[in-house]
C-alpha positions as CSV (number, residue, x, y, z in Angstrom):
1,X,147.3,70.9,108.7
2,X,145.3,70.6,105.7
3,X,142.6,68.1,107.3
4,X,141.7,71.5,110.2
5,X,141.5,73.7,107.0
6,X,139.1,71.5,105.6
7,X,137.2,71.2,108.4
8,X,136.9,74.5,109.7
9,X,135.8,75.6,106.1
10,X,133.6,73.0,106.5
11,X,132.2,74.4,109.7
12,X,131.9,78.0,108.8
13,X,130.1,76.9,105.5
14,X,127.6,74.6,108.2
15,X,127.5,77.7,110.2
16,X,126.7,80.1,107.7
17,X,123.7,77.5,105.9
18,X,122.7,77.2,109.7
19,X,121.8,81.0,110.0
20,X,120.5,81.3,106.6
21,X,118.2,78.4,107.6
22,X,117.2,80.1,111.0
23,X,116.7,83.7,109.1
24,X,114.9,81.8,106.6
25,X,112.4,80.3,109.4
26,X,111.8,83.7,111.0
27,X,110.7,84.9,108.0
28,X,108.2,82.5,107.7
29,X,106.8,83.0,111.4
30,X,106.6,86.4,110.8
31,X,104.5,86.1,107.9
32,X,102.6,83.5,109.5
33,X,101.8,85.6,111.9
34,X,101.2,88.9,110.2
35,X,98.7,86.8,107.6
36,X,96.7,85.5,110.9
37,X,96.3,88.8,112.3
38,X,95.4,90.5,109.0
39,X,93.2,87.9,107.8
40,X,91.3,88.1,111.5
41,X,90.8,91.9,111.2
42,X,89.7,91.3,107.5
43,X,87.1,89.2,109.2
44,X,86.2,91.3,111.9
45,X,85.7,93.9,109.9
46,X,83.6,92.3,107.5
47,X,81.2,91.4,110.3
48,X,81.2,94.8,111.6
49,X,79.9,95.9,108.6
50,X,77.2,93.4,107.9
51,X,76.0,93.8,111.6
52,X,76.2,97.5,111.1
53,X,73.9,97.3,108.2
54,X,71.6,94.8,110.0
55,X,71.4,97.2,113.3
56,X,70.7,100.1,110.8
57,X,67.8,98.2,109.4
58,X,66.5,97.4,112.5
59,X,66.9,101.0,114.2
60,X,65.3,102.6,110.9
61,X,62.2,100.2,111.6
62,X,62.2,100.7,115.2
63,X,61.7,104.6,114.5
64,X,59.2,104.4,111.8
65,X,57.5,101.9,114.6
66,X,57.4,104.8,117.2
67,X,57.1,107.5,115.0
68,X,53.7,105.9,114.3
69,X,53.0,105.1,118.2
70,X,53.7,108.6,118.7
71,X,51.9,109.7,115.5
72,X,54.9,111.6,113.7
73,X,57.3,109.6,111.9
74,X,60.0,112.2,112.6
75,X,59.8,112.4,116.7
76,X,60.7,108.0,116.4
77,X,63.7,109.7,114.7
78,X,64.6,111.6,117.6
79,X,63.8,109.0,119.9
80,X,66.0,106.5,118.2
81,X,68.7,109.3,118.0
82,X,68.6,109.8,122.0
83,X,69.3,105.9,122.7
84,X,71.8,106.3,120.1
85,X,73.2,109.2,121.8
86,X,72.8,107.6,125.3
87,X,74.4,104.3,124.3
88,X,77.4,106.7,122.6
89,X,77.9,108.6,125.8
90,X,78.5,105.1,128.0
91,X,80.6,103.7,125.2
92,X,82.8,106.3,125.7
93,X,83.1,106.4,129.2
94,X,83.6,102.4,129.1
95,X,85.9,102.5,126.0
96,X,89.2,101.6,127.8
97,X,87.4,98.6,129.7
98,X,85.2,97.7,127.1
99,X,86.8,98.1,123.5
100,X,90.5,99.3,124.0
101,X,91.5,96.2,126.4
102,X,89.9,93.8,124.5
103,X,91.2,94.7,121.1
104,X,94.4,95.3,122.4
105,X,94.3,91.6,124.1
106,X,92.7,89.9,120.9
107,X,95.8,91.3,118.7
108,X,98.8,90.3,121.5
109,X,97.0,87.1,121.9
110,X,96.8,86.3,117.7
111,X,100.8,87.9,117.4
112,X,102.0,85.5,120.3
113,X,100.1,82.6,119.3
């Protein structure tokens, strides 16, 4: 009788470091995981920024360039302002096929990964 004791303590102790081990585990793949996805958005973001500030260079040039085609550096404003307006308009029309599928894909496909 005292050899089953021992060995069903002995189990339950295996058991119990067993679950620890697998809790212990998950808790690393989840903060795998998380660090991967943050880290990717930290990134993304970053280079949203930099290509915001590139595009903004580029669109303030582009409207002193037809400001001075059209001799008045303010209508190159407007112009600019109309694409800008234009381009916003089709964005939002495509935002579901365009940026809210895609984003949603890129962050199911980095938290299943």
């Amino acid at each position: 009788m005292p050899d089953s004791e021992i060995s069903l303590k002995s189990l339950i102790e295996k058991s119990q470091d067993y679950l620890e081990t697998k809790l212990e585990i998950a808790k690393l793949k989840t903060v795998e995981k998380s660090s991967d996805v943050l880290s990717s958005i930290v990134v993304l973001i970053s280079m949203i920024f930099l290509a915001l500030l590139c595009f903004m260079f580029i669109s303030i040039g582009l409207a002193f360039y037809l400001g001075s085609l059209v001799g008045s550096a303010h209508t190159g404003f407007f112009i600019m302002g109309g694409v800008y307006g234009i381009i916003l308009i089709i964005l939002y029309l495509l935002r579901n096929k365009w940026i809210k599928t895609p984003v949603s894909n890129l962050v199911i496909k980095k938290i299943l990964k």
